[in-house]
N, C-alpha and C positions, 0 to 999 in steps of 0.2 A: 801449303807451301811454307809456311812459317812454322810449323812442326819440323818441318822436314828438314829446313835449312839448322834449325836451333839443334836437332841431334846429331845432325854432320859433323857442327862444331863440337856439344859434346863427346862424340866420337873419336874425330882428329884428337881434339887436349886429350882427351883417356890415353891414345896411340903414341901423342907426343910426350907425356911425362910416362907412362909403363915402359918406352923406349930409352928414356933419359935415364931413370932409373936403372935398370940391368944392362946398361952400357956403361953410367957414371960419365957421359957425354951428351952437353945439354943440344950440340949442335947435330949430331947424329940423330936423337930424339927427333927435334925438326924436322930434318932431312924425309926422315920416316914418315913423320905426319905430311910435308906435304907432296910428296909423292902417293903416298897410299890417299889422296883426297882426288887425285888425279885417277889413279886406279881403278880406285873403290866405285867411282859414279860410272865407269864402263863400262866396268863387270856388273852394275845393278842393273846396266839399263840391257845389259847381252840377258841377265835373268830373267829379266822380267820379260821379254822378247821371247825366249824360249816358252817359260811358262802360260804367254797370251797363247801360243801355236801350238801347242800341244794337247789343246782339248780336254783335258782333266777338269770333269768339273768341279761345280763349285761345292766347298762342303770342307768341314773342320780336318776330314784327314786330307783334304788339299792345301790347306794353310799350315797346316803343320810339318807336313814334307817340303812346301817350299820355305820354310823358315830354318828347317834343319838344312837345304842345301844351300839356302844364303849364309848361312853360320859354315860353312865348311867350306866355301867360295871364299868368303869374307876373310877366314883366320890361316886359308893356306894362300892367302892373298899376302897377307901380313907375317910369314913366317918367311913368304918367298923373298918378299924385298928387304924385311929387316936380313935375311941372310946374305940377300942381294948386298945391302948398304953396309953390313958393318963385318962381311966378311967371314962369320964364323954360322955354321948350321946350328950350336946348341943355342946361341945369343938367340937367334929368329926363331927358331921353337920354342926357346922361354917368354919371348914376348908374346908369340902367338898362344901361347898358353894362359900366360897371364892377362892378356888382353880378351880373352873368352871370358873367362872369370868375372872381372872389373866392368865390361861390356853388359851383361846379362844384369848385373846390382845397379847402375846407370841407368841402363835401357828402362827399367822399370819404378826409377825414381822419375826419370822423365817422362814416361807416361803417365804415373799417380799427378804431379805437376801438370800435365795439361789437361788432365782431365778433372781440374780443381780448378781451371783459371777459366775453363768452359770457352777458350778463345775460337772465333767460327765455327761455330755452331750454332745452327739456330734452333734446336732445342732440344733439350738432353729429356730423357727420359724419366718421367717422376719413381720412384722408389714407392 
């Protein structure tokens, strides 16, 4: 839980300054990040709902295809309402573009960080 909730956050501030930035509007930024916090946790949980029902089992090219249609969920999610919110189609394709980018470098600083703080876990595997 506390993974989860700590890259939400990550997630959002990435959402809200990539939006501040290629708008040059700190309150649209916001706007963006907290609506898409709203969004975002629907459509994860409509994913992951599909993906329990659908019977694919288990196995690396099934984590890997739901990873690519949550990155595709996820950033025409964010192209839709940054276009939604500030009005302009290329605005919400550049954020959703550059928020792919910025997301992927994040995502995986964030997991080298938990995976060095060992938090809940009860016990990692010796090397």
């Amino acid at each position: 839980m506390a993974k989860t909730v700590t890259w939400r956050f990550v997630g959002t501030l990435d959402t809200i300054v990539v939006s501040w930035i290629l708008t040059g509007n700190p309150y649209t930024g916001f706007k963006i990040g907290a609506v898409e916090v709203i969004t975002k946790m629907a459509l994860y949980y409509l994913h992951e709902r599909i993906w329990f029902n659908i019977g694919v089992k288990d196995s690396k090219k099934r984590h890997l295809i739901k990873t690519m249609t949550w990155r595709v969920i996820g950033t025409t999610d964010t192209i839709l309402l940054s276009w939604f919110i500030t009005g302009s189609s290329e605005i919400g394709i550049q954020i959703g573009i550059t928020e792919t980018i910025t997301k992927m470098f994040l995502y995986y600083l964030h997991e080298r960080a938990w995976y060095q703080i060992n938090f809940g876990l009860d016990r990692r595997q010796k090397s």
